[in-house]
VEXBA-589496 format. One record per atom (N, C-alpha, C): x, y, z. Coordinates in steps of 0.02 Angstrom, whole numbers, plus 32768, in hexadecimal, padded with zeros to 4 digits. Layout:
XYZ/...
END
This chain:
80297FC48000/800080008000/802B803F8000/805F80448025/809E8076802E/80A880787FEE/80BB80617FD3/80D380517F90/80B3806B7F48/807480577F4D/802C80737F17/802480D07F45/801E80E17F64/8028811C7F88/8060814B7F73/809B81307F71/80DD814D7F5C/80D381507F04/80BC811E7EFF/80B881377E8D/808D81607E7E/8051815C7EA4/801D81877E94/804881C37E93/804E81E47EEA/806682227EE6/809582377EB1/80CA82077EB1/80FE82187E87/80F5821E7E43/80C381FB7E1E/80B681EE7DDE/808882137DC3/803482067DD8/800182057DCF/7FF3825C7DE3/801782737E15/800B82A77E2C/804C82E67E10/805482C27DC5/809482F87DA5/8077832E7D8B/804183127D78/7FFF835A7D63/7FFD83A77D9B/802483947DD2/801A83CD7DF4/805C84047DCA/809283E87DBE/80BE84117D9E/80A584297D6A/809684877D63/809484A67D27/80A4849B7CF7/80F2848F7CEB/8110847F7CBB/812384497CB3/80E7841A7CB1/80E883CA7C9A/80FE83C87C5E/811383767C4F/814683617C19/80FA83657BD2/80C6836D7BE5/80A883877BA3/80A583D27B8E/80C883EF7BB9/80D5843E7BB0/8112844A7B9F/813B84237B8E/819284287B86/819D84317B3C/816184457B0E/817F846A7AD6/815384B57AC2/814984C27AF9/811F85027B03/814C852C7AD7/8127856B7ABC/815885997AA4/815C85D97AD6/817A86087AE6/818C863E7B17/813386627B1C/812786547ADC/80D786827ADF/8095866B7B10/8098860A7B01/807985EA7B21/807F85D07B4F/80C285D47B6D/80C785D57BB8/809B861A7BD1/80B986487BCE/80A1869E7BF0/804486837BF5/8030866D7BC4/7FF386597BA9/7FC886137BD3/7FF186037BF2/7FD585E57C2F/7FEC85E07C73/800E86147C69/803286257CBC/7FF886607CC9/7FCC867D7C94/7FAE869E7CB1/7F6086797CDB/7F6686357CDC/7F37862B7CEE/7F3586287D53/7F90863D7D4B/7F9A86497D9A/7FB286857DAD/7F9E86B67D84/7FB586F47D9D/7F9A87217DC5/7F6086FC7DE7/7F4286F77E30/7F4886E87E65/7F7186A77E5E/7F8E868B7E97/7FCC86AE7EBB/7FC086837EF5/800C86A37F28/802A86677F20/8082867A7F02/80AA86547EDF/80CB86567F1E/80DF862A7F3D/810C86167F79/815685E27F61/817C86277F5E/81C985FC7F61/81DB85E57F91/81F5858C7F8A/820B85767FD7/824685627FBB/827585467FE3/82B2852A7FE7/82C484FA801A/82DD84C78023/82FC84A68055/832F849A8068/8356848A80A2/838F846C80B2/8399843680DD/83A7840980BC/83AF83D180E4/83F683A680E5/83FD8365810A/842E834F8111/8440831580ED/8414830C80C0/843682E38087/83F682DB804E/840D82BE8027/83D182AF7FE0/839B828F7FE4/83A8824D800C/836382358022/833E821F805A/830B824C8054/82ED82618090/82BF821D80C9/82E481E780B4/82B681AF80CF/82F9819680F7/833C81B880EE/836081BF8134/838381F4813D/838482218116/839B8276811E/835982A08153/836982CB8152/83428305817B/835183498161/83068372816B/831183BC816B/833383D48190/835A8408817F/8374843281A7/834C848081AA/833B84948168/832384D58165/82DD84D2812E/82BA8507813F/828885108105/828685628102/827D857F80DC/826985BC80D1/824A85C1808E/821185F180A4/81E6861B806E/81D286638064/81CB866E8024/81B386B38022/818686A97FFA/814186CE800F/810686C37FD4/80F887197FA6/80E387077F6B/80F3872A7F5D/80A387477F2C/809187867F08/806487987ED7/807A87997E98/8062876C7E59/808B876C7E16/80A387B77DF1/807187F17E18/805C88207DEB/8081883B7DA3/807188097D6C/808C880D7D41/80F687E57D42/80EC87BF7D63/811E87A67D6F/815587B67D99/815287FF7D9F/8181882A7DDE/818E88007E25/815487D57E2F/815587BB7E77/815F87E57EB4/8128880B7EBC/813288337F04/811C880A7F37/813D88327F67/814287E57F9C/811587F97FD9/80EA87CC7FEF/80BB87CA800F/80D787FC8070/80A0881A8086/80D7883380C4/80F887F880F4/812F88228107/815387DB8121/813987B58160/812087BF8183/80F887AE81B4/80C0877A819A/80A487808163/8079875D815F/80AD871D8113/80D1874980EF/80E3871A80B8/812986FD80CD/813886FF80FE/818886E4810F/818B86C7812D/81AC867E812A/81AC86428144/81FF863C814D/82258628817E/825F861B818F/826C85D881C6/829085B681CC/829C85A78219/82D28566820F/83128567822F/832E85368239/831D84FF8264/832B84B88254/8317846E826F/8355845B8294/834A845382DC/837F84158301/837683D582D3/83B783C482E1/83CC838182CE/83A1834E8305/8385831E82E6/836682E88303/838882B48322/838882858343/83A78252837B/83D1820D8333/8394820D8316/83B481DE82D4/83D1820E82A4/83D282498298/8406826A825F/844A825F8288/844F826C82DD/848D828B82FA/84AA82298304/847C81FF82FA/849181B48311/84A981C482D0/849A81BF828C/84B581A68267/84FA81BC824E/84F9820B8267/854D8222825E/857882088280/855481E482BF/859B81CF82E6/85A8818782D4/8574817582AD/857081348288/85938119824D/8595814E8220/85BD816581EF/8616815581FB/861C813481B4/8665814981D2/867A81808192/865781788162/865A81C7811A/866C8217813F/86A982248139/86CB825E815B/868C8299813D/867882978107/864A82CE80D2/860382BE80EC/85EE827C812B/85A28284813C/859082C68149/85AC82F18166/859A83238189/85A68369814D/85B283608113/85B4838980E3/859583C080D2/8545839F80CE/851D83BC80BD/850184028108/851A83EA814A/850D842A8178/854E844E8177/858C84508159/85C784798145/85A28498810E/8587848780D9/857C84B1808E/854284E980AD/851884C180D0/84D7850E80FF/84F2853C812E/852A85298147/8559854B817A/852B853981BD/8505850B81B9/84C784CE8209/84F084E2823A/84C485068271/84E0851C82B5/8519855682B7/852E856D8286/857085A88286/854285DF82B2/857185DD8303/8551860A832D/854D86568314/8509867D8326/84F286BA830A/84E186D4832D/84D68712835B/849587288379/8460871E8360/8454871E830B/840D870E82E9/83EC86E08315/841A86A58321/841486628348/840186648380/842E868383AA/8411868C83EC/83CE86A183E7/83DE86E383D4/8390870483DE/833C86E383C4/834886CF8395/831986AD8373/82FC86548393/8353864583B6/8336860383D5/835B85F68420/832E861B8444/8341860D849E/833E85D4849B/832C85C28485/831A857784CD/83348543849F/835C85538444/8363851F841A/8344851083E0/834C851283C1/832D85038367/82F284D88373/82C884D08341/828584B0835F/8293846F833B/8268843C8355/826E83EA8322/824D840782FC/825583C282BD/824383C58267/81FE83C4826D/81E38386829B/818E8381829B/817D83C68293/818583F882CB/816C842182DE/816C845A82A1/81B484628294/81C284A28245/819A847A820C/818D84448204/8153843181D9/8119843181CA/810A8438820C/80B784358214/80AC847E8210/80E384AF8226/80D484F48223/80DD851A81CA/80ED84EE81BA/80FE84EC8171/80D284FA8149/80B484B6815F/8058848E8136/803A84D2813B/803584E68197/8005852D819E/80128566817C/8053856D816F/805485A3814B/803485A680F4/8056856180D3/8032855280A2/7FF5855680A4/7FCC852580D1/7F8D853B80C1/7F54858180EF/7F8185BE8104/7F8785ED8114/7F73861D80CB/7F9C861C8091/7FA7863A8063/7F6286458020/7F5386578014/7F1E86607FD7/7F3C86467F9A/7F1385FD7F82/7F1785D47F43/7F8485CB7F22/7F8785B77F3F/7FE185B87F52/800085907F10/803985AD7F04/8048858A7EB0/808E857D7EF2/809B854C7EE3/80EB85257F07/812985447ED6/815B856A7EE4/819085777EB4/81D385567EDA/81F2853F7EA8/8241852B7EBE/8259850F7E8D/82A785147E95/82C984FD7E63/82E184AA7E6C/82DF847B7E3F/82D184407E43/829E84317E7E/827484427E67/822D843D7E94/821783F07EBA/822583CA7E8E/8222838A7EAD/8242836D7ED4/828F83987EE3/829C83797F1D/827983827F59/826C83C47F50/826083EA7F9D/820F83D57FAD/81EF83CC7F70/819E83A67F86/81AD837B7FAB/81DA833E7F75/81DA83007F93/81EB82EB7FE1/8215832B7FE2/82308314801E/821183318067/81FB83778057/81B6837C8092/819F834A8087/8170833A8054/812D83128061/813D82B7807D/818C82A4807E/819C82628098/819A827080DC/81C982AD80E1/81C182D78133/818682D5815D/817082E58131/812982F4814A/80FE82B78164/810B82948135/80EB82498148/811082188172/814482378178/8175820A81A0/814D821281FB/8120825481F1/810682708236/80B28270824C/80A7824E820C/8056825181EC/803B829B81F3/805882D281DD/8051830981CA/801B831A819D/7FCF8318818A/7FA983198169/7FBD8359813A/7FD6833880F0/7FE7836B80BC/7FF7833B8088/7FCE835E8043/7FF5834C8013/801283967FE1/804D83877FD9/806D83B77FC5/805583C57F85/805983967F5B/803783947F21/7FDB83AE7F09/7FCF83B17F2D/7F8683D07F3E/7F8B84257F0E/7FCB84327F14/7FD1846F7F01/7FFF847E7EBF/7FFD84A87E97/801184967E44/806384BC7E60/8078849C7E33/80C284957E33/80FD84B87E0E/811084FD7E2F/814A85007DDF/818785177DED/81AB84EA7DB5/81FD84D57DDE/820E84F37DBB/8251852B7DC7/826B855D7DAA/829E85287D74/82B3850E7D93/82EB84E07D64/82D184BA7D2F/82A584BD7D14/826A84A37CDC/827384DF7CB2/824885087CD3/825F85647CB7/82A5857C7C8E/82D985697CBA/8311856B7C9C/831F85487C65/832984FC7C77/834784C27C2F/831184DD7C02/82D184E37C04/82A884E77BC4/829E851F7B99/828C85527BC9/827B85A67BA6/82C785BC7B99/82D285D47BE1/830986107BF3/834485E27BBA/837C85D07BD5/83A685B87BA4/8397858C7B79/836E858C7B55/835D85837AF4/836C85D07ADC/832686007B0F/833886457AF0/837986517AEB/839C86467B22/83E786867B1F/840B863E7AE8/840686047AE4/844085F77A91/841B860B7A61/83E6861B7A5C/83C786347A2C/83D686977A06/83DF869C7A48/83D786E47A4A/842E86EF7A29/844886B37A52/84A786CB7A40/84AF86A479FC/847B868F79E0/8490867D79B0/847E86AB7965/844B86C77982/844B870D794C/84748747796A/849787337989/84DA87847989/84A487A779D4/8498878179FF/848987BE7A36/84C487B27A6C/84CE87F47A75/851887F47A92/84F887F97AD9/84CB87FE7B00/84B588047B4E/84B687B17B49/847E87897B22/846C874C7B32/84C587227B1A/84D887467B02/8536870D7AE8/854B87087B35/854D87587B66/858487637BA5/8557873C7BCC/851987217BCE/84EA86FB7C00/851186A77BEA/84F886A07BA5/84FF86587BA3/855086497BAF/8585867B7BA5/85C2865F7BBA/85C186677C03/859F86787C30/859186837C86/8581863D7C98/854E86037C6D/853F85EC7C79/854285AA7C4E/857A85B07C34/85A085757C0D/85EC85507C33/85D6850D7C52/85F985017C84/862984B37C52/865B849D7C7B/866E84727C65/866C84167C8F/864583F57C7A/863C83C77CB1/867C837D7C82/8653834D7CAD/866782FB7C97/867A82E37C3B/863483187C2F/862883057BDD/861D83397BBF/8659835B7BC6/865F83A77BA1/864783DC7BAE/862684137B89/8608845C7BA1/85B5844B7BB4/85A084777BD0/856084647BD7/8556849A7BEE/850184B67BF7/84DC84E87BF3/84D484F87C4D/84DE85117C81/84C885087CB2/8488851C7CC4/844A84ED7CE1/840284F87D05/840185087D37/844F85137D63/844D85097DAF/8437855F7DC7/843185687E04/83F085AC7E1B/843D85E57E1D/848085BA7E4D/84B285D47E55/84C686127E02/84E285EC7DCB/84ED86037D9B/84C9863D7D7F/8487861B7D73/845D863C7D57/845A86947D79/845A86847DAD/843B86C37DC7/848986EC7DD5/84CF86D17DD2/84FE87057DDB/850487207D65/84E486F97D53/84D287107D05/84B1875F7D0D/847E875E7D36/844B87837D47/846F87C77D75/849F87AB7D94/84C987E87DCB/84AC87E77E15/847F87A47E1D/844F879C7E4B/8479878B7E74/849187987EC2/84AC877D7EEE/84AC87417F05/84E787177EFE/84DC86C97F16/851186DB7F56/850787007F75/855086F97FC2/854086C07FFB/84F286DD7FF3/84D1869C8021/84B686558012/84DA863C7FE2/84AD860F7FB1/84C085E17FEA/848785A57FF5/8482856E801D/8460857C8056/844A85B4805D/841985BA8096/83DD85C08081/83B185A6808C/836085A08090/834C85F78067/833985FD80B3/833B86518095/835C8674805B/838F86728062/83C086A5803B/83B2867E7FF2/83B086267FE7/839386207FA2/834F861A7FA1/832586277FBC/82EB86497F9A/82EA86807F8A/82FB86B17FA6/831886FF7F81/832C86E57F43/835A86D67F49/839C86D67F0F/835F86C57ED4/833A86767ED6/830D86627EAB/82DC86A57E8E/82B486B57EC4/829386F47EB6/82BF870F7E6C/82F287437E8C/830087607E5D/831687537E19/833387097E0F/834886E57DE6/830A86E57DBC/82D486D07DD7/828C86C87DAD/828087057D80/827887327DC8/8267878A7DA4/828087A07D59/82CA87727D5D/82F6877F7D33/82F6875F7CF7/82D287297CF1/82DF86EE7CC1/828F87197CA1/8253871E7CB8/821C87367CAC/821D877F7C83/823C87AA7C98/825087E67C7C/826B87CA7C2A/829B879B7C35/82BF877E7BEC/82A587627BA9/826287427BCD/824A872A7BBE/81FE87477B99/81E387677BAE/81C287AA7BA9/81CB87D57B75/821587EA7B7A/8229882D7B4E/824387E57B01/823C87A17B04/825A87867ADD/822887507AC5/81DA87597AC8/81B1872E7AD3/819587097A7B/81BB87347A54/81A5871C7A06/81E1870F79D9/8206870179FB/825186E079FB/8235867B79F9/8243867179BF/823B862079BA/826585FB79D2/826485CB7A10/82AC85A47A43/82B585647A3B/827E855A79FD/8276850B79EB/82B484EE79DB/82F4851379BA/832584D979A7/834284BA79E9/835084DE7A1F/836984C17A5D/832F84AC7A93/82FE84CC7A8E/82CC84A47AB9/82B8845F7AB2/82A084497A60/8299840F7A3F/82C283DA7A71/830F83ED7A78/834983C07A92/833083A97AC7/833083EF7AFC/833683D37B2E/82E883B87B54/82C083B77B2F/827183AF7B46/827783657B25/82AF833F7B0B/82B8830A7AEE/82CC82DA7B1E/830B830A7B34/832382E77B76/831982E77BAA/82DB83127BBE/82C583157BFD/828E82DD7C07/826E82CC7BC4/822C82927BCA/825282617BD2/828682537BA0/82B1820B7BB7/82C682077BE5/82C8823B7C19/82FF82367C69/82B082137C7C/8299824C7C88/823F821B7CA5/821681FA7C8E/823681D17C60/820E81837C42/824D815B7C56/828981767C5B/82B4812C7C87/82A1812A7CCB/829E81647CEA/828E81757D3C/825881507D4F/820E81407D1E/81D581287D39/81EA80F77D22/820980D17CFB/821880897CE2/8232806C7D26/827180847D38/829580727D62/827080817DB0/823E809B7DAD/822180957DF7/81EC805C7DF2/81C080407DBB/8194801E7DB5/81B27FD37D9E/81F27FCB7D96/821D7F8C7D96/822F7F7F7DE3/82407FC07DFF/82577FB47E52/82117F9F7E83/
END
């Protein structure tokens, strides 16, 4: 039953993502063209931090949100009192067993890359008595979510951070489904719209979109490649990454990254992106027709 539960959500419930794999050859016009069907909603950027990839023996460490008004894509941000969500997570009895359990010198990696516990007054002040458990920053989570008016979920690789509340969540019987609410992952945004436009753009002689796509032309395993990551993108943009890896500080960062990709996109919306979109809307169905193969063999 665990099992038929876990595909549903995971599978059956992909329809919550905006930019589903039957929308992955949208053109710049007909995206704008059904994003307006949420340009009502309060778009809530979240982010997470946690202590490893999978969350069925990792843990949260952080969540933060900012919700926000589309108005025309600007994203003004809701007052902070009511649209700002923050709060760091103690480490749990089985995260702190398993570091000492560990003999991987890099278990503890992932609370070095958040800078986890680097004493602050922020810290003090904010937590007398101690950082609160995960149950608890979760369930205050849910409330805030469902606090918010008709809520669009934003984040970059969005599916991690669902997946991994909503295992969280159930790990505590936390009544939520994350998916309940439509879905849109900035990093979809990127590989598909945003960089098709800018090789497109540098490929008819635009000298702004040439100094972007060389910002964001990296060199990996198997040669050059385009970077999707939030980091890149947004120092393309001049957007501050100083704080990147904190909850907070990358939902900002995302924010503005968006603001930025939207503006581009906008002033570039009858610009045809089909020769490089085609590609990668090729390779993104084949990543998720091996992904559901390989979960429905397991």
């Amino acid at each position: 039953m665990k099992l038929l539960l876990e595909n549903w959500r995971k599978y059956v419930l992909k329809e919550a993502y905006i930019l589903d794999s039957d929308f992955f050859d949208a053109s710049i016009e007909q995206l704008f063209e059904k994003l307006k069907d949420f340009g009502d909603n309060t778009w809530i950027f979240f982010d997470t931090e946690t202590t490893g990839f999978e969350p069925d023996t990792a843990q949260l460490t952080e969540i933060g949100a900012i919700a926000a008004h589309p108005n025309n894509w600007q994203f003004d941000e809701v007052e902070a009192e009511e649209g700002l969500f923050y709060d760091k997570i103690k480490l749990n009895p089985e995260t702190l067993a398993g570091f000492e359990a560990s003999g991987d010198p890099k278990a503890k990696y992932p609370l070095e890359l958040t800078r986890y516990g680097m004493p602050s007054d922020e810290y003090r002040e904010k937590y007398p008595k101690g950082m609160p458990n995960e149950e608890d920053i979760i369930q205050q989570f849910v409330s805030y979510l469902e606090s918010q008016p008709n809520p669009v979920l934003v984040a970059q690789n969005a599916e991690f951070d669902v997946n991994f509340i909503q295992t969280r969540a159930d790990l505590y019987n936390i009544p939520v489904n994350m998916r309940e609410y439509p879905i849109f992952d900035t990093m979809m945004l990127i590989k598909l719209w945003h960089n098709s436009l800018i090789k497109t753009l540098a490929d008819e002689g635009n000298e702004q979109a040439q100094i972007i796509l060389q910002a964001l032309t990296m060199t990996g395993k198997f040669g050059e490649y385009t970077s999707s990551s939030m980091g890149p993108v947004s120092k393309a943009y001049e957007i501050s990454t100083d704080d990147w890896h904190n909850a907070l500080a990358d939902v900002k960062m995302m924010m503005g990254m968006t603001r930025a990709i939207f503006i581009s996109l906008l002033d570039s919306a009858d610009v045809n992106i089909s020769k490089y979109q085609d590609r990668m809307a090729w390779g993104l169905r084949k990543k998720l027709q091996k992904g559901r193969g390989a979960h429905r063999s397991g």
